[in-house]
N, C-alpha and C positions, 0 to 999 in steps of 0.2 A: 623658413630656414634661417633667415636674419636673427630672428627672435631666440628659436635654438642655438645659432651661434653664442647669441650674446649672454645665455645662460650659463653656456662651456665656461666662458670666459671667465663669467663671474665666476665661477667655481674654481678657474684655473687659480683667480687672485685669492681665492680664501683659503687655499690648498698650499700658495706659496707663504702666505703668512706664516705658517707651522713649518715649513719647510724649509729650512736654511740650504738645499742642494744644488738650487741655482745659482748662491753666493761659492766665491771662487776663496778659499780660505787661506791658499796658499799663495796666491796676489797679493791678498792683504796683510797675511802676515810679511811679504817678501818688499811690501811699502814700510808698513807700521813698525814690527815686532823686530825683525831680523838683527837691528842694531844693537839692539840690547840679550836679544835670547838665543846670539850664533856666539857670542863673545862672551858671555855671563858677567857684561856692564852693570854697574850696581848691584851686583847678586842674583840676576834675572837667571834663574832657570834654565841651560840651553836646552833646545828641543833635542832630542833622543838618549838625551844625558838621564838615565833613570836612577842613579844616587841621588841628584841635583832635585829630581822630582817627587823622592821618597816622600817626606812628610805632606808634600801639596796635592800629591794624588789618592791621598787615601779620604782626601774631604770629597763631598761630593763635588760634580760637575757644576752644579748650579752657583758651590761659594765658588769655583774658579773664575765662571763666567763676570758673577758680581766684582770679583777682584779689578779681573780684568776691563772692565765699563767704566766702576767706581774710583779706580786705582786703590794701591795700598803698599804700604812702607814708600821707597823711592820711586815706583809706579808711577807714573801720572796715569788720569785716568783714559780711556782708551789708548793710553799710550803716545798722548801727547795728541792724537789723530783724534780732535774734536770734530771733524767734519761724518767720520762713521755711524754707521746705525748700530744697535745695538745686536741686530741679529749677522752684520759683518763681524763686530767684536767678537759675537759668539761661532762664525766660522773659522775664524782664524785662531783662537783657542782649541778649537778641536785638532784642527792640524797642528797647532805646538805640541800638545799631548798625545797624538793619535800613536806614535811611537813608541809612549808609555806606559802606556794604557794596560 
Protein backbone atom coordinates (compact mmCIF):
# COMPACT_ATOMS: atom_id res chain seq x y z
CA UNK A 1 0.00 0.00 0.00
CA UNK A 2 3.13 2.38 0.85
CA UNK A 3 4.32 1.77 -2.66
CA UNK A 4 0.76 2.65 -4.08
CA UNK A 5 0.74 5.62 -2.03
CA UNK A 6 3.92 6.82 -3.18
CA UNK A 7 3.00 6.31 -6.87
CA UNK A 8 -0.51 8.62 -6.14
CA UNK A 9 1.98 10.98 -5.13
CA UNK A 10 4.12 11.13 -7.73
CA UNK A 11 1.50 11.59 -10.01
CA UNK A 12 -0.06 14.03 -7.80
CA UNK A 13 3.31 16.26 -8.39
CA UNK A 14 3.48 15.69 -12.23
CA UNK A 15 -0.25 16.67 -12.43
CA UNK A 16 0.50 19.92 -10.44
CA UNK A 17 3.26 20.84 -12.53
CA UNK A 18 0.55 21.65 -15.59
CA UNK A 19 -1.75 22.70 -13.25
CA UNK A 20 -1.58 26.16 -11.81
CA UNK A 21 -5.23 25.45 -9.67
CA UNK A 22 -3.59 25.07 -6.43
CA UNK A 23 -1.73 28.55 -6.88
CA UNK A 24 -4.07 31.18 -5.36
CA UNK A 25 -4.00 33.87 -8.14
CA UNK A 26 -5.77 36.24 -6.51
CA UNK A 27 -3.24 36.41 -3.24
CA UNK A 28 -0.67 37.02 -5.60
CA UNK A 29 -1.97 39.49 -7.60
CA UNK A 30 -3.39 41.24 -4.21
CA UNK A 31 0.62 41.17 -2.92
CA UNK A 32 2.40 41.78 -6.45
CA UNK A 33 -0.10 43.41 -9.09
CA UNK A 34 -2.82 45.40 -7.21
CA UNK A 35 -0.56 48.50 -6.87
CA UNK A 36 -0.16 49.19 -10.08
CA UNK A 37 -3.31 47.35 -12.12
CA UNK A 38 -6.20 48.91 -9.24
CA UNK A 39 -4.89 52.39 -9.94
CA UNK A 40 -3.56 52.29 -13.65
CA UNK A 41 0.13 53.46 -12.20
CA UNK A 42 2.41 53.83 -15.18
CA UNK A 43 -0.30 52.74 -17.56
CA UNK A 44 -0.76 49.24 -15.96
CA UNK A 45 -4.08 48.02 -17.31
CA UNK A 46 -6.70 48.00 -14.38
CA UNK A 47 -8.26 44.56 -14.05
CA UNK A 48 -11.90 44.69 -15.21
CA UNK A 49 -11.33 47.82 -17.13
CA UNK A 50 -11.96 46.12 -20.72
CA UNK A 51 -11.17 49.44 -22.94
CA UNK A 52 -7.83 49.50 -20.84
CA UNK A 53 -7.40 45.83 -22.04
CA UNK A 54 -8.51 46.13 -25.64
CA UNK A 55 -5.30 45.89 -27.60
CA UNK A 56 -3.47 43.38 -24.91
CA UNK A 57 -6.17 40.92 -25.04
CA UNK A 58 -6.43 40.21 -28.37
CA UNK A 59 -2.61 38.73 -28.25
CA UNK A 60 -2.56 35.53 -26.98
CA UNK A 61 -2.36 34.44 -23.41
CA UNK A 62 1.02 33.06 -23.52
CA UNK A 63 2.65 36.95 -24.90
CA UNK A 64 0.64 38.02 -21.69
CA UNK A 65 2.17 35.56 -19.50
CA UNK A 66 5.81 36.42 -21.15
CA UNK A 67 5.04 40.13 -20.49
CA UNK A 68 4.13 39.61 -17.43
CA UNK A 69 7.53 37.24 -15.94
CA UNK A 70 9.75 39.09 -18.49
CA UNK A 71 8.38 42.62 -17.91
CA UNK A 72 7.82 45.07 -20.59
CA UNK A 73 7.62 48.91 -21.17
CA UNK A 74 7.52 50.27 -17.35
CA UNK A 75 6.77 46.66 -16.07
CA UNK A 76 9.33 45.27 -14.15
CA UNK A 77 9.66 41.84 -14.49
CA UNK A 78 7.30 39.71 -12.37
CA UNK A 79 6.34 42.78 -11.11
CA UNK A 80 9.07 43.80 -9.14
CA UNK A 81 8.18 40.25 -7.03
CA UNK A 82 11.61 38.37 -8.11
CA UNK A 83 10.98 35.88 -5.41
CA UNK A 84 7.69 34.28 -7.63
CA UNK A 85 7.64 31.31 -9.81
CA UNK A 86 6.64 31.59 -12.86
CA UNK A 87 3.62 29.43 -12.80
CA UNK A 88 2.51 32.16 -9.69
CA UNK A 89 3.19 34.93 -12.27
CA UNK A 90 1.04 33.06 -14.60
CA UNK A 91 -1.92 32.59 -11.95
CA UNK A 92 -2.06 35.89 -11.14
CA UNK A 93 -2.49 37.03 -14.74
CA UNK A 94 -5.31 34.95 -15.26
CA UNK A 95 -7.13 36.59 -12.47
CA UNK A 96 -6.05 40.21 -13.88
CA UNK A 97 -7.66 39.17 -17.06
CA UNK A 98 -10.22 36.71 -16.13
CA UNK A 99 -12.86 39.71 -16.13
CA UNK A 100 -11.83 40.44 -19.67
CA UNK A 101 -11.54 37.68 -21.12
Amino acid sequence: DDEAAGDDEAAGDDEAAGDDSDIDGEAIYNQACTACHSTGAAGAPRRGEAGEWEDRIDQDIETLYDHAINGIGAMPPKGGQTDLSDDEVRAAVDFLVEPVK
